[in-house]
N, C-alpha and C positions, 0 to 999 in steps of 0.2 A: 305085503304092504297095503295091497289093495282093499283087501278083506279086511282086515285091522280098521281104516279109517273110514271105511263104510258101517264096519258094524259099531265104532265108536262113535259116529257121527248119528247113529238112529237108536244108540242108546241113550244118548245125550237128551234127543230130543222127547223119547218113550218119556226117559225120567222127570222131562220139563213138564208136559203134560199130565204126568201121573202127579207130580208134587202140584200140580194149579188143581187136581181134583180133590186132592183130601187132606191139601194143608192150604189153598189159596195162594199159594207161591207165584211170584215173587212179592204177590202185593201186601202182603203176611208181613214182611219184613218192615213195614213203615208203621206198625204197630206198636205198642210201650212194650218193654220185654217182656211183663205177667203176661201179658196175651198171648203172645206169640208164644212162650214154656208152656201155657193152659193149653193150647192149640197145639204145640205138638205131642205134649203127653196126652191130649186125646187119643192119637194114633200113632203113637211111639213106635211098632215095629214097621210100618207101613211106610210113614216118611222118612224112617235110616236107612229103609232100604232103597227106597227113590233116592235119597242123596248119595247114598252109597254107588246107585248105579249110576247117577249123574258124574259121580266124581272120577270111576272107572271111564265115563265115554269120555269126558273129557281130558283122562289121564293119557288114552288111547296116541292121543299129539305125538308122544315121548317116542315109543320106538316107530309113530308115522315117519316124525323128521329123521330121523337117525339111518331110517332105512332109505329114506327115499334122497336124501344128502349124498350115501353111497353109488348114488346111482346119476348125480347131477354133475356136470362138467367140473372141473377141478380147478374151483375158482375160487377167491376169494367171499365172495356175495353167498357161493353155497356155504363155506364152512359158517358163516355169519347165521344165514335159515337157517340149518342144522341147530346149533345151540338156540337162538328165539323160540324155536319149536319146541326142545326140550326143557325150556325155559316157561315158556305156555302152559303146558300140559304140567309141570312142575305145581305152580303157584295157584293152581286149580283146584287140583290133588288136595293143598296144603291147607287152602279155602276150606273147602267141602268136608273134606272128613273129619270137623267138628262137630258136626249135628251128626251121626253116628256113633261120637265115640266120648266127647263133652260136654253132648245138650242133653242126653238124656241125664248126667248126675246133675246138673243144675236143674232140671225141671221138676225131679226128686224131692230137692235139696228141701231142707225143714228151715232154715234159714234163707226165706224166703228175699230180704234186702241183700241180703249178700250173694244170693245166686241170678238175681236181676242186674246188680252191677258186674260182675264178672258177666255173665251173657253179653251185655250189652259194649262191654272191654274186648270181648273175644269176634262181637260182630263187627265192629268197628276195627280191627286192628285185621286180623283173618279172613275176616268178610270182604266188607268194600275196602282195604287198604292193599290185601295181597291177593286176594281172589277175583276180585273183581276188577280194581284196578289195573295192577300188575297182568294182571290173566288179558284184561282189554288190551295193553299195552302191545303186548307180546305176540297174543295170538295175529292181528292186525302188521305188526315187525314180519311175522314169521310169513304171512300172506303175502307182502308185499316184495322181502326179499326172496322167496321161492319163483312169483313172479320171475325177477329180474334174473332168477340163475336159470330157469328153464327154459332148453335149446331153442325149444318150438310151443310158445306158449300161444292161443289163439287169440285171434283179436277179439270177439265176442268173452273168451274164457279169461283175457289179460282186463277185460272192464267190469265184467263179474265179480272178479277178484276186488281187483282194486277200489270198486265202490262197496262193499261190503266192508274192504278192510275200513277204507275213512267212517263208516255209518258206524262201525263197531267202537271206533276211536269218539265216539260221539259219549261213550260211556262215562269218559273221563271226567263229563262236564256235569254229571248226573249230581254229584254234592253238591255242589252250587247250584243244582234247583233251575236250572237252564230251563223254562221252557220246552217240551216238545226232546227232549236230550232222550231218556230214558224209553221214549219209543221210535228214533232213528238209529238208535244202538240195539232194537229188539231188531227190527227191520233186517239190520244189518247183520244178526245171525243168524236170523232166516235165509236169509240171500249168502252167507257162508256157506249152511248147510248143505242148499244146492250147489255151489260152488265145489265143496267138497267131497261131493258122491261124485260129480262130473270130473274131478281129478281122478278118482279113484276108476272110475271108470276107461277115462281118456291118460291114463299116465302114460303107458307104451307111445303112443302117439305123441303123445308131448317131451317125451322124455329122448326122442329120436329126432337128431341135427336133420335138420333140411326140409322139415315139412311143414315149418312153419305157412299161414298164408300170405303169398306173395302177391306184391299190387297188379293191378290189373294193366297188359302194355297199352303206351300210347295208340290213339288211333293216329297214322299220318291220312293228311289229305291226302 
């Protein structure tokens, strides 16, 4: 499990990087459709593969939560992580592997008004509807109830978490043009990413009752 969400956790970000060098990603996307089809048929195998692998790290969620639920106290709150998780990494999957496997016949397409509106039907509906939205939604769920199922989650590691999750939920507000929204939601999966090598890392430890940090005793006079 460990290895799983560390290597999908720096493949995710490999591919974020690689897609902001030869397609300008994310900021590509606030472009009219001709452009962003011109732009990616520039380098058509280069950015399916970056999406490709983007869609893999962040698929990687799926058998994270599923394995690591087996391993969490036998509560109601894990079965709950468990599906959010596989729920995250689901509508991510489902997001992403458009541009791979649908953008390149639209950017083709000889019917050039008609492959701009369906693009534009598929970003909007795929994109920020279930990939981004739903993926905000979820992944942020799946942070917050792991928290709460985890025997001995640290104090430092429980505000980690938990401020990454709210800053990623910041996403939500990203349509409506919020101000400053769309980079307290970048923020906050930066501060995931670390969050989540440090799980991967600190799981054993956190996954064992009793070691959580306990307060410090009173002093008596």
């Amino acid at each position: 499990m460990r290895s799983i969400l560390a290597l999908g956790v720096i493949a995710a970000n490999a591919a974020f990087i690689g897609l902001g060098a030869v397609f300008g990603y994310p900021d590509v996307l606030a472009e009219p459709p001709a452009t962003v089809l011109a732009r990616f048929a520039a380098d058509q195998t280069a950015v399916s593969a970056w999406f490709l692998l983007l869609a893999l790290g962040a698929g990687s969620l799926i058998p994270v939560a599923v394995l690591l639920g087996r391993r969490l106290p036998d509560r109601p709150v894990a079965a709950l992580a468990t599906q959010a998780g596989v729920l995250a990494g689901l509508v991510q999957i489902i997001g992403l592997i458009r541009w791979p496997f649908a953008v390149p016949a639209l950017a083709h397409a000889s019917d050039r008004a008609t492959a701009e509106t369906v693009f534009a039907v598929l970003h909007g509906y795929l994109g920020t509807g279930v990939g981004e939205t739903l993926g905000y939604l979820f992944t942020a769920a799946w942070t917050l109830l792991l928290l709460a199922a985890l025997p001995a989650p640290l104090r430092w590691f429980r505000a980690l978490g938990a401020g990454a999750a709210l800053a990623i939920l910041a996403g939500l507000l990203v349509p409506l043009k919020l101000p400053g929204a769309d980079l307290v939601n970048f923020a906050g999966y930066v501060a995931w990413s670390v969050w989540a090598l440090c799980l991967a890392a600190l799981a054993d430890r956190l996954l064992l009752p009793g070691t959580a940090q306990a307060p410090a005793p009173a002093v008596s006079a």
